[in-house]
C-alpha positions as a printed NumPy array, in Angstrom:
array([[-28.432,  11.641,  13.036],
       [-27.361,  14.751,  10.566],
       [-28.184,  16.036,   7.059],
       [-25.298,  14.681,   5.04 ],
       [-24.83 ,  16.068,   1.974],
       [-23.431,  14.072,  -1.21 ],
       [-22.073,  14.931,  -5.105],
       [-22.682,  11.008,  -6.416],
       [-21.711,  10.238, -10.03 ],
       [-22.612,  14.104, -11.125],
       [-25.644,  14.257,  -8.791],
       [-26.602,  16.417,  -5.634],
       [-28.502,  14.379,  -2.407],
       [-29.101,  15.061,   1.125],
       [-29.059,  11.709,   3.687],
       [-29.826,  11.535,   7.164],
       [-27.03 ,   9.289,   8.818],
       [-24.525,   9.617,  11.982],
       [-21.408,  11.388,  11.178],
       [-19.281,   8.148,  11.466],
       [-21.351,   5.678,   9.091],
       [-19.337,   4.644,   6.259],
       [-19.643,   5.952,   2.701],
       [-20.655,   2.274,   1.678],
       [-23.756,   1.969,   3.626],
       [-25.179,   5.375,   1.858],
       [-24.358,   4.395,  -1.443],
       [-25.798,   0.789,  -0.862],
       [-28.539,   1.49 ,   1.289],
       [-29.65 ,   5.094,   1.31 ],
       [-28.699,   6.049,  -2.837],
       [-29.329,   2.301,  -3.681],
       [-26.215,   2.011,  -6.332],
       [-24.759,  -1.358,  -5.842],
       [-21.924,  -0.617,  -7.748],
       [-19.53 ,  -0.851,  -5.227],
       [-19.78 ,  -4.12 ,  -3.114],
       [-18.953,  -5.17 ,   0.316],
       [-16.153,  -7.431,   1.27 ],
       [-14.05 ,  -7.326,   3.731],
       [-14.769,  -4.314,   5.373],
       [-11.43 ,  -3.803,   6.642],
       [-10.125,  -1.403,   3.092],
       [ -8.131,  -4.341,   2.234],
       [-10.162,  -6.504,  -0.945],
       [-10.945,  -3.14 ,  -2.905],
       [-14.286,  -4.55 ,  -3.815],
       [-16.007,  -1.014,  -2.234],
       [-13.702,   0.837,  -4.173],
       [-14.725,   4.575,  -5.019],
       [-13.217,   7.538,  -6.565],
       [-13.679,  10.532,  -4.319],
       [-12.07 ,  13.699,  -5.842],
       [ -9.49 ,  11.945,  -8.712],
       [ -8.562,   9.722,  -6.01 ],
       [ -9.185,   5.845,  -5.472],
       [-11.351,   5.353,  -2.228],
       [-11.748,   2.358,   0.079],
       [-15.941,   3.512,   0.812],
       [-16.2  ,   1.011,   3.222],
       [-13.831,   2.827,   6.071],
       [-14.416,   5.982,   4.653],
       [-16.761,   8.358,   7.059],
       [-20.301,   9.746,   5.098],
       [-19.322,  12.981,   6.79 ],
       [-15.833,  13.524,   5.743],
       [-17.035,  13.159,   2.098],
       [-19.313,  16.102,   1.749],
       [-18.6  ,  18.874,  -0.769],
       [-16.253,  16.092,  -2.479],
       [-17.223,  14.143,  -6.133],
       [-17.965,  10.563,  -5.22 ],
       [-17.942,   8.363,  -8.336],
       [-18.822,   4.894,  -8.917],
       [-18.777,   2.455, -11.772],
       [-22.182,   3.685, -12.535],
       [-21.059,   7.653, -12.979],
       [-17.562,   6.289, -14.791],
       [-18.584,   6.486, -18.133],
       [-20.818,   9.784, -18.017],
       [-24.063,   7.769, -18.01 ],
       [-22.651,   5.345, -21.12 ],
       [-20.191,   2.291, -20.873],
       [-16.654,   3.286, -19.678],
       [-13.623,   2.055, -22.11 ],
       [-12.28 ,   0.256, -19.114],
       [-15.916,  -1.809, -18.993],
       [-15.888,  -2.694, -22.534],
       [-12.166,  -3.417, -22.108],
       [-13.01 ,  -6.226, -19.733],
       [-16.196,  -7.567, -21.703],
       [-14.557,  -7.881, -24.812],
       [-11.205,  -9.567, -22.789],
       [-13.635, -11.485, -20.597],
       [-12.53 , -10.334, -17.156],
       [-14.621, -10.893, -14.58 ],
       [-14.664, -14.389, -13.354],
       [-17.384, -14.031, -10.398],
       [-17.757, -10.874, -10.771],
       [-18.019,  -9.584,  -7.468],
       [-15.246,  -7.511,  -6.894],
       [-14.99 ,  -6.232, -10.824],
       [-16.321,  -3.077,  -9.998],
       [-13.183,  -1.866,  -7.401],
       [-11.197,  -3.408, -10.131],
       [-12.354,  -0.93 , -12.839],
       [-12.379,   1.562, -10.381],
       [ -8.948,   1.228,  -9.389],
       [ -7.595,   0.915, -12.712],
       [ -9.398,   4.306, -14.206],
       [ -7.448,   6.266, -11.981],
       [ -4.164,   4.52 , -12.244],
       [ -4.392,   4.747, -16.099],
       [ -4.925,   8.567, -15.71 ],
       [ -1.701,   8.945, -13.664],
       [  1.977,   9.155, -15.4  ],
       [  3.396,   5.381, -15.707],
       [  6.255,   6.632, -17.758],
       [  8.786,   9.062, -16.454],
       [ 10.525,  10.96 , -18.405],
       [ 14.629,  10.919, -18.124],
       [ 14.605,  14.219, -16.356],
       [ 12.459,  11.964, -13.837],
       [ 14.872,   9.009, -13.337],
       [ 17.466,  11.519, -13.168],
       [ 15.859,  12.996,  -9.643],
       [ 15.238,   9.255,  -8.834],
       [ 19.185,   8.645,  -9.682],
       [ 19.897,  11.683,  -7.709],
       [ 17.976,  10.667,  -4.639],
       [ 19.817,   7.515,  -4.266],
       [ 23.018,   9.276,  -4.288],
       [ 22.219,  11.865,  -1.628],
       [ 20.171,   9.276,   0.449],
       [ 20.811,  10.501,   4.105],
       [ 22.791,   8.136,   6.373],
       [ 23.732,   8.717,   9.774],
       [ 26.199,   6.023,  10.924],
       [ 28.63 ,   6.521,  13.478],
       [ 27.456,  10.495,  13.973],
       [ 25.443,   9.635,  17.336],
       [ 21.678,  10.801,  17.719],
       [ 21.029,  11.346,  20.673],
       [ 17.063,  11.421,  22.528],
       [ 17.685,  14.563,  23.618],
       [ 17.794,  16.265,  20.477],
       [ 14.764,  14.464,  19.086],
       [ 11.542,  16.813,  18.959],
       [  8.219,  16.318,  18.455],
       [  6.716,  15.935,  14.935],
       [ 10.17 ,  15.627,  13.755],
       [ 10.333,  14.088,  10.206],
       [ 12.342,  11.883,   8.713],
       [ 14.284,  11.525,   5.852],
       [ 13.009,  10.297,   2.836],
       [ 13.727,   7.012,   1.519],
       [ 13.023,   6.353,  -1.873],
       [ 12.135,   2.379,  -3.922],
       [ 11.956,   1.646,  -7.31 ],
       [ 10.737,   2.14 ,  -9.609],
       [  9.869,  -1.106,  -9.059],
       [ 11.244,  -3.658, -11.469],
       [ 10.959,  -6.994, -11.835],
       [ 14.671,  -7.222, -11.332],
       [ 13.91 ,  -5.746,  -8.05 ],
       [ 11.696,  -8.377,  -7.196],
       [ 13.292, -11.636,  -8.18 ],
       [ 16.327,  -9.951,  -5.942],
       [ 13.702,  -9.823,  -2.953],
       [ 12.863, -13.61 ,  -3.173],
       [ 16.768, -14.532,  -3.578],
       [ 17.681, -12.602,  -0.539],
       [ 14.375, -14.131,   2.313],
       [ 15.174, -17.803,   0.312],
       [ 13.505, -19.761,  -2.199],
       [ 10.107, -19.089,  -2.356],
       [  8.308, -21.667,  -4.936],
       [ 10.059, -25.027,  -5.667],
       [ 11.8  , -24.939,  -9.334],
       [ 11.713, -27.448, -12.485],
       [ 12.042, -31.151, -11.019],
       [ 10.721, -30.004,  -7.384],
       [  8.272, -28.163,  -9.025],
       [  6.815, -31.572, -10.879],
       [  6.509, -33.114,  -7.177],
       [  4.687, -30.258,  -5.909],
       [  2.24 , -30.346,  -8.408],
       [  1.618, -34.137,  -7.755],
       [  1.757, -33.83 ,  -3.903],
       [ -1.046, -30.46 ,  -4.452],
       [ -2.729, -30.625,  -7.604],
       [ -4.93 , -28.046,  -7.217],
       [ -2.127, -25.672,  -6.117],
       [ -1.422, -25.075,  -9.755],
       [ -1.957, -22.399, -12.397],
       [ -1.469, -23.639, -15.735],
       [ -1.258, -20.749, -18.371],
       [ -4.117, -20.558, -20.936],
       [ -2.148, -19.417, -24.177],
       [  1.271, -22.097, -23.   ],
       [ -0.643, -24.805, -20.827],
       [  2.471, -24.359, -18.476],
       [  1.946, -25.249, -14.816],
       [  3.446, -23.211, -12.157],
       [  2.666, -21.709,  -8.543],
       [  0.012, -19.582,  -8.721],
       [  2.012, -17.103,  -6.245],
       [  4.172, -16.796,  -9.254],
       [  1.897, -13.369, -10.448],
       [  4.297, -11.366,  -8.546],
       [  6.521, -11.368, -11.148],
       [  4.384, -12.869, -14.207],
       [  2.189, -10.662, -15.887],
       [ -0.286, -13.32 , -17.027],
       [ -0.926, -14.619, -13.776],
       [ -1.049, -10.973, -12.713],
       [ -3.666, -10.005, -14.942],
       [ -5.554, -13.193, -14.52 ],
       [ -6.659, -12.445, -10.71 ],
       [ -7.392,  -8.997, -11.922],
       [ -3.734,  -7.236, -11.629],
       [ -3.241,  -4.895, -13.586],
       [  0.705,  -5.329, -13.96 ],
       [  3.316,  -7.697, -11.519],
       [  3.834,  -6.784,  -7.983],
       [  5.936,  -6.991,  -5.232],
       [  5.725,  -9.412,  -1.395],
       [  3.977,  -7.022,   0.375],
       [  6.025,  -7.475,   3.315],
       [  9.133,  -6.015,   1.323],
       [  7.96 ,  -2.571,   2.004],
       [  7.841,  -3.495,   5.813],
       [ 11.427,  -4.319,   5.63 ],
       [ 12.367,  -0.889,   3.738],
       [ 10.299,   0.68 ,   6.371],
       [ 13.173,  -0.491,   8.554],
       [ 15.962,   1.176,   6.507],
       [ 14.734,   4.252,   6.771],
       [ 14.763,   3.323,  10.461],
       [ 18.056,   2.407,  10.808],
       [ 19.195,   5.714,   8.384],
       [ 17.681,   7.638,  10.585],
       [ 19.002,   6.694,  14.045],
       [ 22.447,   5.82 ,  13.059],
       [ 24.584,   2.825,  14.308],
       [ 23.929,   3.906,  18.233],
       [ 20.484,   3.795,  17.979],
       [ 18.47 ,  -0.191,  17.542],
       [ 14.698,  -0.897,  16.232],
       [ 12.841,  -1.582,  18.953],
       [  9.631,  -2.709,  17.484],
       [  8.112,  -2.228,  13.746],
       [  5.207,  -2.728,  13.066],
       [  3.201,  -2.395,   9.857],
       [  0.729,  -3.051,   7.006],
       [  0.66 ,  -2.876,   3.266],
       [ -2.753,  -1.263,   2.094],
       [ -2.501,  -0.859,  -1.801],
       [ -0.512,  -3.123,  -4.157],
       [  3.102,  -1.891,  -5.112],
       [  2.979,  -2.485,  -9.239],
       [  6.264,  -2.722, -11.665],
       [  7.111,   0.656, -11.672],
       [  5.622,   2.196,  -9.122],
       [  8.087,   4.833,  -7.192],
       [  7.524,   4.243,  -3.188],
       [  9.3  ,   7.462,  -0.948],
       [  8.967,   6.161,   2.566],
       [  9.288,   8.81 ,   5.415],
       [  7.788,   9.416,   8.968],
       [  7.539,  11.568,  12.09 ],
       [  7.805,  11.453,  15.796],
       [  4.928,  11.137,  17.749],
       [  5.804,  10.256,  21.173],
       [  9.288,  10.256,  23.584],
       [  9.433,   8.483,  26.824],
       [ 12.007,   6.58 ,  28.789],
       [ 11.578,   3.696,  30.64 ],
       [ 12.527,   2.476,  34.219],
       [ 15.028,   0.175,  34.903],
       [ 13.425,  -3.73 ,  35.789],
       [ 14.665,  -7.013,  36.023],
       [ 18.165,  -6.473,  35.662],
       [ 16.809,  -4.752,  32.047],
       [ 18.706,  -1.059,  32.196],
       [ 15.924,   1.974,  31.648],
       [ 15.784,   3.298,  27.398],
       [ 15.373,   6.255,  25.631],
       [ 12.452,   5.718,  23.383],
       [ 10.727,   7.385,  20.401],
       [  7.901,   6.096,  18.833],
       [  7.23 ,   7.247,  15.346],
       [  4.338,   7.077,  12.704],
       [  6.136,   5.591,   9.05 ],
       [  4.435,   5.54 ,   5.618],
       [  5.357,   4.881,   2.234],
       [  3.841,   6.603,  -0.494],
       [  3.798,   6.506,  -4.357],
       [  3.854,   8.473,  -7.472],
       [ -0.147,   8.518,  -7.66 ],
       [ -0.177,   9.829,  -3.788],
       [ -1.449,   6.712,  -2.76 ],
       [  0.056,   5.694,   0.705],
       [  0.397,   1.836,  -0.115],
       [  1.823,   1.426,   3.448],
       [  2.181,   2.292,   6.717],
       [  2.86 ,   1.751,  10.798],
       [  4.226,   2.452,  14.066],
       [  8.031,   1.605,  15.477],
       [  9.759,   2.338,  18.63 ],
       [ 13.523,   3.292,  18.369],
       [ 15.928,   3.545,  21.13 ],
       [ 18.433,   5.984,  21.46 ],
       [ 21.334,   6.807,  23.72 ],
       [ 21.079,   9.43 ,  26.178],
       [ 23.188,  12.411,  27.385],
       [ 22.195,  11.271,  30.474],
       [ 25.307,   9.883,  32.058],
       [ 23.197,   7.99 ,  34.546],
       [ 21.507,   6.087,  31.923],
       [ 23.039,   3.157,  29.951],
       [ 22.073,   2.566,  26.356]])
């Protein structure tokens, strides 16, 4: 056990906990705010959201010790000891439904309001500008030897994030969510898979939120977002920029840990952690690996995703195949 000291919604205390308990258990337990709530306790439902220096905080993987000389706020400290506009926002719009995860909601949304959602056209233009000088490698061969460690790689850039963008997504994997008459035979065949809008008594999938703002803000959105599994696959273009046509994904791997909202800007980039080749087996010939640690992150500095991939590269080894 250690002295842990914490700045909590404006005020100074001193805990005794181990280094590695999370920031959850001494707000809940040792400060007794209950503000922030736990759920899954894996960073991924929000409901123990904090905001720890500006930024949005999952408390519930976040270690009491790396927190001290920070400013911890929860819902409680939002408002300076009087009801936040965000909290009257979602009494007088009748928010909550449950209410249980309300407060990561709020707490999410304060610091997303205080970032810039509109860029400015000198802005687009070093979007614009980033698309056009996106680095490619193609036919000019990298090879393993000249790979280093810590090595980063080129950024790619998304977005922002339209709904354009998204409806392209769902085109490209297939059709997602029956339409019209197939609807209509969904809906009898699953009745209670069915949203039906409150202000146009429409039904439709309730999936549908990715790209309709109603539905969006109904499970507690605060705009439409994108399949979370879209950033995996731009994950692999950067990949595949980076290693040229000689060079093949091995493995990719990854997870999506914030949601990616209608204009969000995501840069994706990464770095080499490991090289190693492999010995020949099975009639398999021996590789060239690198593994490498990706991440995507957006214009609030939030890193919405990240993961691990192997790429293998040819060798200027002439006794090793590719």
């Amino acid at each position: 056990m250690a002295k842990i000291a914490l700045n909590v919604d404006g005020k100074s205390h001193t805990i005794e906990a181990d280094n590695d308990m999370p920031l959850l258990y001494a707000l809940r337990d040792d400060l007794g705010l209950r503000n922030p709530k736990f759920g899954c306790g894996l960073a991924q439902c929000g409901a123990c959201t904090v905001i720890i220096d500006g930024v949005a905080v999952r408390s519930c993987v976040t270690p009491v010790d790396s927190v001290q000389n920070t400013k911890i706020t929860t819902l409680a400290g939002l408002g300076g000891g009087k009801a936040h506009a965000l909290q009257e926002a979602f009494i007088a719009e009748q928010v909550p439904q449950c209410g249980f995860c309300i407060s990561g909601v709020i707490m999410a949304a304060s610091v997303l309001l205080k970032k810039n959602s509109n860029p400015t056209d000198a802005e687009i233009d070093a979007i614009a500008d980033g698309y056009r000088n996106e680095f490619r490698r193609g036919n000019d061969s990298l090879y393993w030897e000249d790979v280093g460690l810590g090595d980063t790689l080129p950024v790619v850039q998304k977005g922002p994030l339209t709904l354009v963008d998204i409806v392209g997504f769902y085109s490209g994997r297939r059709t997602v969510y029956n339409v019209m008459k197939l609807a209509f035979a969904d809906r009898d065949k699953h009745p209670s898979n069915v949203y039906y809008s409150p202000t146009r008594n429409i039904p439709m999938h309730p999936a549908a939120g990715h790209f309709d703002v109603e539905i969006a803000h109904e499970i507690g959105m605060p705009a439409a977002y994108d399949q979370g599994w879209q950033r995996i696959g731009w994950a692999g273009h950067m990949l595949t920029n980076w290693c040229g046509d000689s060079g093949f994904v091995r493995r990719l791997d990854g997870r999506v840990t914030k949601p990616n909202l209608i204009g969000d800007l995501t840069k994706l980039t990464g770095e080499v952690v490991a090289k190693r080749k492999t010995e020949a087996l099975s009639g398999m010939p021996a590789e060239s690996l690198i593994d490498i640690r990706w991440w995507g992150e957006n214009q609030r500095g939030e890193r919405n995703c990240n993961g691990e991939a192997t790429v293998r590269l040819p060798s200027r080894d002439i006794n090793q195949r590719c």
